[in-house]
Structures are given as C-alpha cells and as structure tokens.
HTML snippet that shows the backbone in 3Dmol.js (N, CA, C, O; Angstrom):
<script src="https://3Dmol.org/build/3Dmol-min.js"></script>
<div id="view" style="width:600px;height:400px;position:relative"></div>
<script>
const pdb = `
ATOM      1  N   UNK A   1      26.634 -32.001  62.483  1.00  0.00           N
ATOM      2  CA  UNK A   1      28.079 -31.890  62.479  1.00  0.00           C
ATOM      3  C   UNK A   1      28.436 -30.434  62.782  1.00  0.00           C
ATOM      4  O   UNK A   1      27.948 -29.422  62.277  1.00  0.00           O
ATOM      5  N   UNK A   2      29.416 -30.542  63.739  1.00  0.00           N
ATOM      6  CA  UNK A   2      29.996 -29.257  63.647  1.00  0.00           C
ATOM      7  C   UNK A   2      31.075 -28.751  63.971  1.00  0.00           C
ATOM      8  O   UNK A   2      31.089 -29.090  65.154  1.00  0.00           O
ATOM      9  N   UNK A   3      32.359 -27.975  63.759  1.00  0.00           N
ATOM     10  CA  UNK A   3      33.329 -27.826  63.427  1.00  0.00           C
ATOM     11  C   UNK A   3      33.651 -26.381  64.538  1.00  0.00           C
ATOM     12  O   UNK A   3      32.926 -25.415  64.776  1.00  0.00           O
ATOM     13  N   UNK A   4      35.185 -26.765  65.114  1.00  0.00           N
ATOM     14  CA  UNK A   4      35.779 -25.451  65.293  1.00  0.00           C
ATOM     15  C   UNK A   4      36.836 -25.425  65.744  1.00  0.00           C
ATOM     16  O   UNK A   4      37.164 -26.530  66.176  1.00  0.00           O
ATOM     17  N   UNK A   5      37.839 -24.391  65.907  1.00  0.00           N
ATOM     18  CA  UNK A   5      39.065 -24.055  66.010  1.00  0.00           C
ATOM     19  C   UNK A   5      39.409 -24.694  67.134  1.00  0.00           C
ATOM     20  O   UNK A   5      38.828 -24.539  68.208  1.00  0.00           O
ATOM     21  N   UNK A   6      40.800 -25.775  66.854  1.00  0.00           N
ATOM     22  CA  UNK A   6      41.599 -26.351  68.028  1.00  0.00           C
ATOM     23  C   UNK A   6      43.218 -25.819  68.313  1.00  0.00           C
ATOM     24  O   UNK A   6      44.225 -26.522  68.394  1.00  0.00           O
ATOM     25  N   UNK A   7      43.118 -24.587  68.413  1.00  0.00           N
ATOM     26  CA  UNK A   7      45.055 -24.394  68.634  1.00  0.00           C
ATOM     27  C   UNK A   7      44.997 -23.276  67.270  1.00  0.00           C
ATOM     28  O   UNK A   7      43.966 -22.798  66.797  1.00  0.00           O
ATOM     29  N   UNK A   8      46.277 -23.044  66.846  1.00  0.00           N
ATOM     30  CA  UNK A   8      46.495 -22.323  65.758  1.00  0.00           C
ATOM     31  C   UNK A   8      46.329 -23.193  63.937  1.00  0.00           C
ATOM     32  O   UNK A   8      46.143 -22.597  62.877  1.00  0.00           O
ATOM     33  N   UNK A   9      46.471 -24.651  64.133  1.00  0.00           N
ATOM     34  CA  UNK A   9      46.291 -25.346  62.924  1.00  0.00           C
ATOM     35  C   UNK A   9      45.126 -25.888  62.615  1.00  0.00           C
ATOM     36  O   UNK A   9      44.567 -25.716  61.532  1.00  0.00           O
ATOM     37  N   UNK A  10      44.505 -26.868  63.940  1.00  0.00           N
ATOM     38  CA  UNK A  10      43.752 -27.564  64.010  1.00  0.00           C
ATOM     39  C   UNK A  10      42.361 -27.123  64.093  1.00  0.00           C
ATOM     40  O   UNK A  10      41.904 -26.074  64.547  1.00  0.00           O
ATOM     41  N   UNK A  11      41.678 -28.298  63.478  1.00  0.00           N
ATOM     42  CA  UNK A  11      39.776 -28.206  63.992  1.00  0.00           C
ATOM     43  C   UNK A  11      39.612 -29.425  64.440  1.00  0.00           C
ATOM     44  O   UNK A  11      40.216 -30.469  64.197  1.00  0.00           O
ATOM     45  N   UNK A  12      38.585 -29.136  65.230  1.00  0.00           N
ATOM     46  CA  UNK A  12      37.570 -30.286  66.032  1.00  0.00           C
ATOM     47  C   UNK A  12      36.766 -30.307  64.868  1.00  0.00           C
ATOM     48  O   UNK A  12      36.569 -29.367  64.098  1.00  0.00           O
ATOM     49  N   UNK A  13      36.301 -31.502  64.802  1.00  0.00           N
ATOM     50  CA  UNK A  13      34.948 -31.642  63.835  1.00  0.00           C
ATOM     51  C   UNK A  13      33.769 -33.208  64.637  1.00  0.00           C
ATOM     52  O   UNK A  13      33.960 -34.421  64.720  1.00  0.00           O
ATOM     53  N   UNK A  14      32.883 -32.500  64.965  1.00  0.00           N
ATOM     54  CA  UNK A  14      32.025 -33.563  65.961  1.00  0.00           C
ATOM     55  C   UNK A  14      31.225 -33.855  65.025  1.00  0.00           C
ATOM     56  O   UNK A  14      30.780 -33.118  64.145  1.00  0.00           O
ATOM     57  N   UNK A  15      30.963 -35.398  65.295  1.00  0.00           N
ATOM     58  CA  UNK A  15      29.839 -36.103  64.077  1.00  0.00           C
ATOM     59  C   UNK A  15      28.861 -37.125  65.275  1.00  0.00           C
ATOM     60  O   UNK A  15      28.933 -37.231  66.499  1.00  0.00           O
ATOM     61  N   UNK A  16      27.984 -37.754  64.259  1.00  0.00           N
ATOM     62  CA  UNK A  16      27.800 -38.749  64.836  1.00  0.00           C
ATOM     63  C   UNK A  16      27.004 -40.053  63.566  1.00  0.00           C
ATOM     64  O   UNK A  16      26.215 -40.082  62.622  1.00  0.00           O
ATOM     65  N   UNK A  17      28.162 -41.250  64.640  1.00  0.00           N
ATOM     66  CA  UNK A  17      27.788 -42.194  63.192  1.00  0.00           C
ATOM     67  C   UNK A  17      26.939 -43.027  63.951  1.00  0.00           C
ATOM     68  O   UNK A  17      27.028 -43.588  65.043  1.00  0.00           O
ATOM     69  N   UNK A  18      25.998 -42.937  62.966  1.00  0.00           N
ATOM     70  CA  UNK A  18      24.694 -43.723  63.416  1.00  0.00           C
ATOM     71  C   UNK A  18      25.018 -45.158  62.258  1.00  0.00           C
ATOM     72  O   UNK A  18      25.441 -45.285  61.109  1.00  0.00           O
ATOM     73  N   UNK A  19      24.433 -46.246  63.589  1.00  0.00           N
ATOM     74  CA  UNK A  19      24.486 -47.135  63.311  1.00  0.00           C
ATOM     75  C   UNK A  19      23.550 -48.692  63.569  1.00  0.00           C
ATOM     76  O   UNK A  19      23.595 -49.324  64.624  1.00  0.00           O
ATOM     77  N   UNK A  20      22.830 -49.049  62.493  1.00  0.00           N
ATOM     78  CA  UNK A  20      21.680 -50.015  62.598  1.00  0.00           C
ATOM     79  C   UNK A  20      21.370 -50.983  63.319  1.00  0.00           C
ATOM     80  O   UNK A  20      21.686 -52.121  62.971  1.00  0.00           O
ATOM     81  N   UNK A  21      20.801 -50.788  64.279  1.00  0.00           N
ATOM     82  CA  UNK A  21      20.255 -51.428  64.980  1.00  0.00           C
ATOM     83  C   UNK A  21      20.564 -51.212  66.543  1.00  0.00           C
ATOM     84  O   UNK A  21      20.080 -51.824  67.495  1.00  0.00           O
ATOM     85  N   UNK A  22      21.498 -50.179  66.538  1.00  0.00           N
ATOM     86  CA  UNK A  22      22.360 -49.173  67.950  1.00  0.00           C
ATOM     87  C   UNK A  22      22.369 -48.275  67.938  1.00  0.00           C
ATOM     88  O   UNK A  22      21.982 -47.594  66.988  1.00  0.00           O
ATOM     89  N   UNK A  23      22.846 -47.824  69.055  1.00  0.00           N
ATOM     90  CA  UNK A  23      22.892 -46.479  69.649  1.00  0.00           C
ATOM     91  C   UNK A  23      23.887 -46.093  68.555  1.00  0.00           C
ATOM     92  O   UNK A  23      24.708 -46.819  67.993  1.00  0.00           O
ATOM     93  N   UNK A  24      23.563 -44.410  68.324  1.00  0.00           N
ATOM     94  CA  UNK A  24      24.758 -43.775  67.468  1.00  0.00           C
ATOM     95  C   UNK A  24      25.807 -43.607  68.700  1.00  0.00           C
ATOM     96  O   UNK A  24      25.597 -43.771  69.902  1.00  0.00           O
ATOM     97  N   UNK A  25      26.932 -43.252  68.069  1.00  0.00           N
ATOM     98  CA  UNK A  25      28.569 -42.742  68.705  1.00  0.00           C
ATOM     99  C   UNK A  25      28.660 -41.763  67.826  1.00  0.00           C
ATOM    100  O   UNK A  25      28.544 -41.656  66.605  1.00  0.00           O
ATOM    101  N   UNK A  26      28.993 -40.776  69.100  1.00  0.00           N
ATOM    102  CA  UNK A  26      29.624 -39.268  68.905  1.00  0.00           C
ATOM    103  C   UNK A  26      31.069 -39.547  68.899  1.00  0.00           C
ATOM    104  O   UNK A  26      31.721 -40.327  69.592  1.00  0.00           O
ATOM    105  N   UNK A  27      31.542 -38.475  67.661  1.00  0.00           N
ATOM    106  CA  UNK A  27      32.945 -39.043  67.293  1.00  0.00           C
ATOM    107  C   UNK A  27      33.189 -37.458  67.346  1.00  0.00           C
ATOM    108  O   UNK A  27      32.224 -36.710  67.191  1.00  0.00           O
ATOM    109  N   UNK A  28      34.618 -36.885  67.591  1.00  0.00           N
ATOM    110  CA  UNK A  28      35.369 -35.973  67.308  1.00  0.00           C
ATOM    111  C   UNK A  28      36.314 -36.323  66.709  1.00  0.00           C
ATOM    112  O   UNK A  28      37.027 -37.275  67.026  1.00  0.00           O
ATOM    113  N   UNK A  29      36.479 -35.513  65.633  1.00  0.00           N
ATOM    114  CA  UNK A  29      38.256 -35.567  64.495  1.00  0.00           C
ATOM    115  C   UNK A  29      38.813 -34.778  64.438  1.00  0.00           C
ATOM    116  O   UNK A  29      38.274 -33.827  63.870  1.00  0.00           O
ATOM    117  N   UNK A  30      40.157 -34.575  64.919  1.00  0.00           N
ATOM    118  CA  UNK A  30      41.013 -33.811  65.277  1.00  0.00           C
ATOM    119  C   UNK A  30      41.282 -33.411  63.987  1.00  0.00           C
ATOM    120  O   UNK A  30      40.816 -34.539  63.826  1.00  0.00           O
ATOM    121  N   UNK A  31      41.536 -32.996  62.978  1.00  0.00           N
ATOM    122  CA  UNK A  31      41.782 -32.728  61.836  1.00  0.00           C
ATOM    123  C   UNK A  31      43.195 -31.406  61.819  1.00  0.00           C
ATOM    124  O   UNK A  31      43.554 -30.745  62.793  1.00  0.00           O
ATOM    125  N   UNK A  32      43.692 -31.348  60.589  1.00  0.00           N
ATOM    126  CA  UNK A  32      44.783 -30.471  60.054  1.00  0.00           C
ATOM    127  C   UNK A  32      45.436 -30.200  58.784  1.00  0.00           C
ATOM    128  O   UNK A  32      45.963 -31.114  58.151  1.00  0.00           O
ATOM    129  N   UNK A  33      45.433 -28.788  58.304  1.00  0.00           N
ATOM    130  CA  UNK A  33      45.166 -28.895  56.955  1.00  0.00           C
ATOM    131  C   UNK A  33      47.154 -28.996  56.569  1.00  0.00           C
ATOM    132  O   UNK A  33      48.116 -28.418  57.075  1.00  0.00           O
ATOM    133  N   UNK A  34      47.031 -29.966  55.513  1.00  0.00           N
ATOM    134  CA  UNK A  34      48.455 -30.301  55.030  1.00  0.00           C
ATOM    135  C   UNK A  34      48.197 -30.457  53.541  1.00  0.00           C
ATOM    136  O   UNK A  34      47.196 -31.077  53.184  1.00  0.00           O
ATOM    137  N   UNK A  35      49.337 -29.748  52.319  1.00  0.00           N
ATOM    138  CA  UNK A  35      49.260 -29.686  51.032  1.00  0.00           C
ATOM    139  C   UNK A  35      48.012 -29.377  50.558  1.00  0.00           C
ATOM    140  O   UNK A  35      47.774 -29.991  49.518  1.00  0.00           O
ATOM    141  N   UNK A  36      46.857 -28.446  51.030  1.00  0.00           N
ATOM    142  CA  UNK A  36      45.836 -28.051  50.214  1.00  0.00           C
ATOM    143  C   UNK A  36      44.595 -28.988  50.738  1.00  0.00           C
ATOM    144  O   UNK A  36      43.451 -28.694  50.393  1.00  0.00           O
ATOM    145  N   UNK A  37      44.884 -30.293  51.706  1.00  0.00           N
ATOM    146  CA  UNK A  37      43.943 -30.887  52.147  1.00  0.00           C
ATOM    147  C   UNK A  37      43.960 -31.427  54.025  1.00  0.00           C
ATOM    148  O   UNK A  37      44.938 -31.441  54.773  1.00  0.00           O
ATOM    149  N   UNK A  38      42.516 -31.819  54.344  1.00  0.00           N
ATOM    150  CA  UNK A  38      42.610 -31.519  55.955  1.00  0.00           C
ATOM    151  C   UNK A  38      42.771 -33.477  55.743  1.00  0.00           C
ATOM    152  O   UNK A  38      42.145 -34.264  55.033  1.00  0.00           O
ATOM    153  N   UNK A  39      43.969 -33.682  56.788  1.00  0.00           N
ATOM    154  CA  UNK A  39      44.535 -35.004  57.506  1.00  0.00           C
ATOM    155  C   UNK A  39      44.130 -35.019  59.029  1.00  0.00           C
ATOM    156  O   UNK A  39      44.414 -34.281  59.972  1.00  0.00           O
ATOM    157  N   UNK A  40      43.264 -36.278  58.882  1.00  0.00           N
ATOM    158  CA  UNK A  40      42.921 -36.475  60.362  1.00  0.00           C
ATOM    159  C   UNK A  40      44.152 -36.976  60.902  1.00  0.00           C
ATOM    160  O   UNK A  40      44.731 -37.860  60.269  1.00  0.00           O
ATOM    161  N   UNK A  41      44.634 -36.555  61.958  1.00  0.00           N
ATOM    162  CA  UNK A  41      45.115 -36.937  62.673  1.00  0.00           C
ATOM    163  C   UNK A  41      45.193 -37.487  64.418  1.00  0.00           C
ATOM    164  O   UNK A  41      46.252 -37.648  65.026  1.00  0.00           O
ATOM    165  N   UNK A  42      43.893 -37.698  64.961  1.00  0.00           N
ATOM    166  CA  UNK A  42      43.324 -38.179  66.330  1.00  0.00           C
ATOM    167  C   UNK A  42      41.432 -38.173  66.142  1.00  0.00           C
ATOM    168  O   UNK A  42      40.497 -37.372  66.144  1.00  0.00           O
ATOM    169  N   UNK A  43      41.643 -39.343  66.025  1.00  0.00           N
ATOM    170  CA  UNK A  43      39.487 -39.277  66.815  1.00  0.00           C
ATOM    171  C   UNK A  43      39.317 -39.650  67.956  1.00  0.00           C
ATOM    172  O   UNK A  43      39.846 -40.697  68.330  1.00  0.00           O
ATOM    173  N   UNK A  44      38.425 -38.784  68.923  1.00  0.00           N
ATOM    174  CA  UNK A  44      38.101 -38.884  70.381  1.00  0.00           C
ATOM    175  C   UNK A  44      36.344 -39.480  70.357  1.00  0.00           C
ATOM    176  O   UNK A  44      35.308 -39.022  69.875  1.00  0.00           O
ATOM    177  N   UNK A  45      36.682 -40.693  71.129  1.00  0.00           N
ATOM    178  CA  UNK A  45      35.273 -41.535  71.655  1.00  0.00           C
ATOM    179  C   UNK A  45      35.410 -41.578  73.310  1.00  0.00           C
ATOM    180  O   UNK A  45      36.327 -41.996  74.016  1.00  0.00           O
ATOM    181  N   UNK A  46      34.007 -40.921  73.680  1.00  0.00           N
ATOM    182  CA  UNK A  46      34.018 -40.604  74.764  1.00  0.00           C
ATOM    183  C   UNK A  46      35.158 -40.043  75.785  1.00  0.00           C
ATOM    184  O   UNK A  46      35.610 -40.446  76.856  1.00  0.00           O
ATOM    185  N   UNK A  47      35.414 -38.886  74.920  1.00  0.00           N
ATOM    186  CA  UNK A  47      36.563 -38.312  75.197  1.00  0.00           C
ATOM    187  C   UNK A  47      38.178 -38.699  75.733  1.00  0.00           C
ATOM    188  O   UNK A  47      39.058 -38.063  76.313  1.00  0.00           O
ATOM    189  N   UNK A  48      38.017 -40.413  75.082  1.00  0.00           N
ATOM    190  CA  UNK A  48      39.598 -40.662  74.660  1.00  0.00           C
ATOM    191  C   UNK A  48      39.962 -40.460  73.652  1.00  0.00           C
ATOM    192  O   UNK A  48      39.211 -40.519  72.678  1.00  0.00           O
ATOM    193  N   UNK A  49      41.578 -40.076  73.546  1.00  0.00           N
ATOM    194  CA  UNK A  49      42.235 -39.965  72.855  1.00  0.00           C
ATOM    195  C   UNK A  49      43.106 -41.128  71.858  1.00  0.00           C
ATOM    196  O   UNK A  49      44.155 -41.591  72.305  1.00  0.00           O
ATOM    197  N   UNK A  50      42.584 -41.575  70.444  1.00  0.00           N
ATOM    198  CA  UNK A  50      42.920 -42.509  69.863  1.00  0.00           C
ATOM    199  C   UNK A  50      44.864 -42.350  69.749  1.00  0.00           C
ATOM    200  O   UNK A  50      45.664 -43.282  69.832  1.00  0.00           O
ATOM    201  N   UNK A  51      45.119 -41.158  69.581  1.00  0.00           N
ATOM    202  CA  UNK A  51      46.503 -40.606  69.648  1.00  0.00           C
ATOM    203  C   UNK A  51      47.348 -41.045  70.801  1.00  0.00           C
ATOM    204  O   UNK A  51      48.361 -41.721  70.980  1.00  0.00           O
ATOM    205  N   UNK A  52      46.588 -40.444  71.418  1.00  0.00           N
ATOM    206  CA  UNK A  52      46.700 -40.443  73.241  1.00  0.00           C
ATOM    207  C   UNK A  52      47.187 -42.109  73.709  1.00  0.00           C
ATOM    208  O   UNK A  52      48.227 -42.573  74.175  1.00  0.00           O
ATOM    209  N   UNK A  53      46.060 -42.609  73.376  1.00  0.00           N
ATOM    210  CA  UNK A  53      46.184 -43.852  73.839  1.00  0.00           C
ATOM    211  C   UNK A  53      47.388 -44.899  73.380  1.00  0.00           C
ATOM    212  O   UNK A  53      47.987 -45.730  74.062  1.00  0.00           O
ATOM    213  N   UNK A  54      47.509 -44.593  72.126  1.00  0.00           N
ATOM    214  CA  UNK A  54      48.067 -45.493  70.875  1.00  0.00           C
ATOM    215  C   UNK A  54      49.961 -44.810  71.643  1.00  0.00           C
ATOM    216  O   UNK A  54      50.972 -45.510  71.713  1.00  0.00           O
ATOM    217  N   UNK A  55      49.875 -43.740  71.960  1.00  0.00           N
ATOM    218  CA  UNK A  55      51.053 -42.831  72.324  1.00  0.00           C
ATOM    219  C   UNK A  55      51.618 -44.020  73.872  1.00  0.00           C
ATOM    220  O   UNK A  55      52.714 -44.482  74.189  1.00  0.00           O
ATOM    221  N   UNK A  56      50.630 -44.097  74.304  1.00  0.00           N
ATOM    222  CA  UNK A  56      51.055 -44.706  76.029  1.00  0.00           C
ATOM    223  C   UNK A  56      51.287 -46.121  75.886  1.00  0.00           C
ATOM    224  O   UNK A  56      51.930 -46.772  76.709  1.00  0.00           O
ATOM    225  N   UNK A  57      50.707 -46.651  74.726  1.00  0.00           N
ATOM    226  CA  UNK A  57      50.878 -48.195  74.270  1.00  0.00           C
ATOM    227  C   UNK A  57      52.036 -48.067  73.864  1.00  0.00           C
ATOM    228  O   UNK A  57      52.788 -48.674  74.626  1.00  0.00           O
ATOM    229  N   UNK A  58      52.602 -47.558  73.000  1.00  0.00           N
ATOM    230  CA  UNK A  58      54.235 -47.543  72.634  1.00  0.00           C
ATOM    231  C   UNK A  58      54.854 -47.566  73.376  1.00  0.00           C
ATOM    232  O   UNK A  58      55.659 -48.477  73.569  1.00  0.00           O
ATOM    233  N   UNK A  59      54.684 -46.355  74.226  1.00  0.00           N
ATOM    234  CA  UNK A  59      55.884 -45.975  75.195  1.00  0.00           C
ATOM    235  C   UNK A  59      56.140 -47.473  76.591  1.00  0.00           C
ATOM    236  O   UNK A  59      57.218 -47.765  77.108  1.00  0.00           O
ATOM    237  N   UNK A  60      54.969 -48.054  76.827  1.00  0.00           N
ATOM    238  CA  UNK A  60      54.727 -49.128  77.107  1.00  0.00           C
ATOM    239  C   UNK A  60      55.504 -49.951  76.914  1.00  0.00           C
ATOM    240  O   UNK A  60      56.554 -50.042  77.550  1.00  0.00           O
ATOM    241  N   UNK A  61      55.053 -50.938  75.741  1.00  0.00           N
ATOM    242  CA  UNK A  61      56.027 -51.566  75.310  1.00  0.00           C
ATOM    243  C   UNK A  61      57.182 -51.368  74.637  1.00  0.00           C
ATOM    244  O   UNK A  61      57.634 -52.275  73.938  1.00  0.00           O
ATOM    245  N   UNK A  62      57.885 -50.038  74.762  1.00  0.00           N
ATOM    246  CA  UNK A  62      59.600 -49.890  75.002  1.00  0.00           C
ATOM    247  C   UNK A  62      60.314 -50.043  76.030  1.00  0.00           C
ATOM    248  O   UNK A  62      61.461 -50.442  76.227  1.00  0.00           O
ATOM    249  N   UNK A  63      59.202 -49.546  76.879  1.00  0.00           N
ATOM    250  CA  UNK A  63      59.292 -49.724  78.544  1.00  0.00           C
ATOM    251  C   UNK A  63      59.969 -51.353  79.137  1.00  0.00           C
ATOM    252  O   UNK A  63      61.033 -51.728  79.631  1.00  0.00           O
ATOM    253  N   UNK A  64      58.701 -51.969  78.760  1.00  0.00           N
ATOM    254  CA  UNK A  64      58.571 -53.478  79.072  1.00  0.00           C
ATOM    255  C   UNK A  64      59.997 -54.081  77.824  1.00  0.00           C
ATOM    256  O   UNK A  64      59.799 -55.288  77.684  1.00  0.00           O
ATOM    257  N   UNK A  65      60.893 -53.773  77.208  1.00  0.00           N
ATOM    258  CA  UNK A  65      61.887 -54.413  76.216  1.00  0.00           C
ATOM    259  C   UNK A  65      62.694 -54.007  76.864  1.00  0.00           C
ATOM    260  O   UNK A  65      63.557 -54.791  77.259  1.00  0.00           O
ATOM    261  N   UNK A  66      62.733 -53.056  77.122  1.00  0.00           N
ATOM    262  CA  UNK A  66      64.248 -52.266  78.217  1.00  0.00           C
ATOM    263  C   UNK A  66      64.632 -50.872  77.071  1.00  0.00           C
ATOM    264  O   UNK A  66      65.698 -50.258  77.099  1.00  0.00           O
ATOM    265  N   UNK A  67      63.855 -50.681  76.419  1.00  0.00           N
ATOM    266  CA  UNK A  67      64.071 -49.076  75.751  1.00  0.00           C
ATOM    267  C   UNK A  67      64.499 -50.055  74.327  1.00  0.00           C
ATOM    268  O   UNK A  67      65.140 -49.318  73.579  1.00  0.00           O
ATOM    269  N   UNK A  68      64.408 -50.943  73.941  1.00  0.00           N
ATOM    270  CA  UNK A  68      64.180 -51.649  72.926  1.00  0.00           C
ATOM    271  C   UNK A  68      63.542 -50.912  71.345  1.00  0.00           C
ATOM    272  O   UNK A  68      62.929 -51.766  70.704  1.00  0.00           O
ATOM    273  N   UNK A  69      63.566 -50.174  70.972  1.00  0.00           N
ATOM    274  CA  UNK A  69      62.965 -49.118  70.048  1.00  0.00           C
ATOM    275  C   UNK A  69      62.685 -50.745  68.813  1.00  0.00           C
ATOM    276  O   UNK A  69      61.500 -50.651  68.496  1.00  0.00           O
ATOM    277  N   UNK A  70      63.132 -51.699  68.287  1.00  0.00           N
ATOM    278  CA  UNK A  70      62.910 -52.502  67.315  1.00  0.00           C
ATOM    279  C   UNK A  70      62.035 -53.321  67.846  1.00  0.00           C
ATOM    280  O   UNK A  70      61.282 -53.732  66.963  1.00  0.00           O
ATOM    281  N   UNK A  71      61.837 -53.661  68.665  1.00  0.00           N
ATOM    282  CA  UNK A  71      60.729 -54.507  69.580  1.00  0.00           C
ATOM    283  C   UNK A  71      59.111 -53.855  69.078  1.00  0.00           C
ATOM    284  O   UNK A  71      58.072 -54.345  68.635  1.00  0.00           O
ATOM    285  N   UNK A  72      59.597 -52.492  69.435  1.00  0.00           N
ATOM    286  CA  UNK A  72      57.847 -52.022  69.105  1.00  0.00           C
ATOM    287  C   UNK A  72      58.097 -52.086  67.480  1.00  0.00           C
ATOM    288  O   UNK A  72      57.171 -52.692  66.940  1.00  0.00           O
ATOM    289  N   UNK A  73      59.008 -51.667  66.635  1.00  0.00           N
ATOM    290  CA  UNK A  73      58.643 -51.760  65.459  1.00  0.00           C
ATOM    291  C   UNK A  73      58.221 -52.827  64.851  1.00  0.00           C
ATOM    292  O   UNK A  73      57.532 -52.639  63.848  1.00  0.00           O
ATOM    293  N   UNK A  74      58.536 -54.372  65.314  1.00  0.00           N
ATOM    294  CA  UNK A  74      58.564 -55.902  65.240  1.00  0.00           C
ATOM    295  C   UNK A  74      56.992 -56.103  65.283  1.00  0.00           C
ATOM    296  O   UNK A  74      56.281 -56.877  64.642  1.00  0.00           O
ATOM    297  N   UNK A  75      56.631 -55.014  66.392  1.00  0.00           N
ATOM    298  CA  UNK A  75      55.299 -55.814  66.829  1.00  0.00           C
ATOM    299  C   UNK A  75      54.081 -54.742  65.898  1.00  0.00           C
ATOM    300  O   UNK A  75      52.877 -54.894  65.690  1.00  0.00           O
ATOM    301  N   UNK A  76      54.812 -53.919  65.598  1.00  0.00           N
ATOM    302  CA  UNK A  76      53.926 -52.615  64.740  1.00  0.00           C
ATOM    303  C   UNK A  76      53.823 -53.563  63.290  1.00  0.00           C
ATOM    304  O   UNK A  76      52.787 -53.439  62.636  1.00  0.00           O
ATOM    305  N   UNK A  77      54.898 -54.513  62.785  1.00  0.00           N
ATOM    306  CA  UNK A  77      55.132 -55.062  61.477  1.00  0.00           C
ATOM    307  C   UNK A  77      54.429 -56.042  61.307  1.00  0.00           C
ATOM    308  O   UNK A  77      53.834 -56.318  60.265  1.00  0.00           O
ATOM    309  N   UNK A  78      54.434 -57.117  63.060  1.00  0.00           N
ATOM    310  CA  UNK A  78      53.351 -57.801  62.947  1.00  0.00           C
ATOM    311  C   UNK A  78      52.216 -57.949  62.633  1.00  0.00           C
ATOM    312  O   UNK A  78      51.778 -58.928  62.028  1.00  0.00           O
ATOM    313  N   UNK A  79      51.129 -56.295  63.279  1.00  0.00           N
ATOM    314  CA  UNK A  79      49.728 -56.108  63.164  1.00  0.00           C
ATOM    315  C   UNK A  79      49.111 -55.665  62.249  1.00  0.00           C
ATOM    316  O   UNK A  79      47.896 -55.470  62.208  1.00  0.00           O
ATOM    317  N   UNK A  80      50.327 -55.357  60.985  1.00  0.00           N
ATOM    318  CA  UNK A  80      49.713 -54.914  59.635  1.00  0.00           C
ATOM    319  C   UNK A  80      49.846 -56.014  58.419  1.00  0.00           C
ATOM    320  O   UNK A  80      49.832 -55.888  57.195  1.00  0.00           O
ATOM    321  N   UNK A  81      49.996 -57.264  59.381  1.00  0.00           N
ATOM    322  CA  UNK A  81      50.198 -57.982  57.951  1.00  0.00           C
ATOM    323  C   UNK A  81      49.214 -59.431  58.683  1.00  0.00           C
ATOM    324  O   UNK A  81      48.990 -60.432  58.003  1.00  0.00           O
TER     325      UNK A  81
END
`;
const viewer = $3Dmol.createViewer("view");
viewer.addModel(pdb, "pdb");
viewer.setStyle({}, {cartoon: {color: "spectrum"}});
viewer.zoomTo();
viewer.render();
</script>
C-alpha cells in the first residue's frame, strides 16, 4: 500500500485486494480528511473513475427526462431499497 498527495486536501491511497481463487485488483482511494477522520470519496479500477462515472450516469438520465431533476431521484430511491 501506498499513499500520496492528490491536490491541496486529498490522498491517493493504492492497495490491492487480493482475492481467492483470482487475480488481485489494484484499487486507488481517493480519500479526504473531514471532522478528524479521512472519507473516501472516489475509487479508481483500472483507472476509472467510480465518481466520474456515477457523475455521467446522472447527468444522463436528466438528459434522457428532459432536465427532469425527480426522475433521477425516483430512480436513485428505487436502487436502495
């Protein structure tokens, strides 16, 4: 593992999770320290962006509603229950 400065807040922190009976995956965690503790906020697999991605899916389907902003929340309400 190893760790280092991303911007003025952030760290990279590269791991790798090994896993039985497969190949390990190299993971990066965007990390940031908030109230005394570090909040991940983005992990990169094979250098996508979980943020990134999750960011273009929204904007997506606001797109596809006609700028619909409750549409994505409908479907955000859906996938957590």
């Amino acid at each position: 593992m190893r760790a280092e400065p991303a911007g003025t807040q952030d760290v990279l922190v590269a791991t790798r999770a090994e896993r039985p009976g497969q190949s390990p995956v190299d993971l990066v965690w965007r990390v940031r320290p908030r109230e005394g503790r570090y909040l991940v906020i983005d992990v990169m697999f094979e250098g996508v962006s979980l943020a990134l991605t999750k960011r273009e899916e929204f904007a997506s389907i606001i797109q596809n509603s006609g700028g619909r902003l409750d549409i994505l929340i409908a479907r955000l309400n859906d996938s957590t229950t």
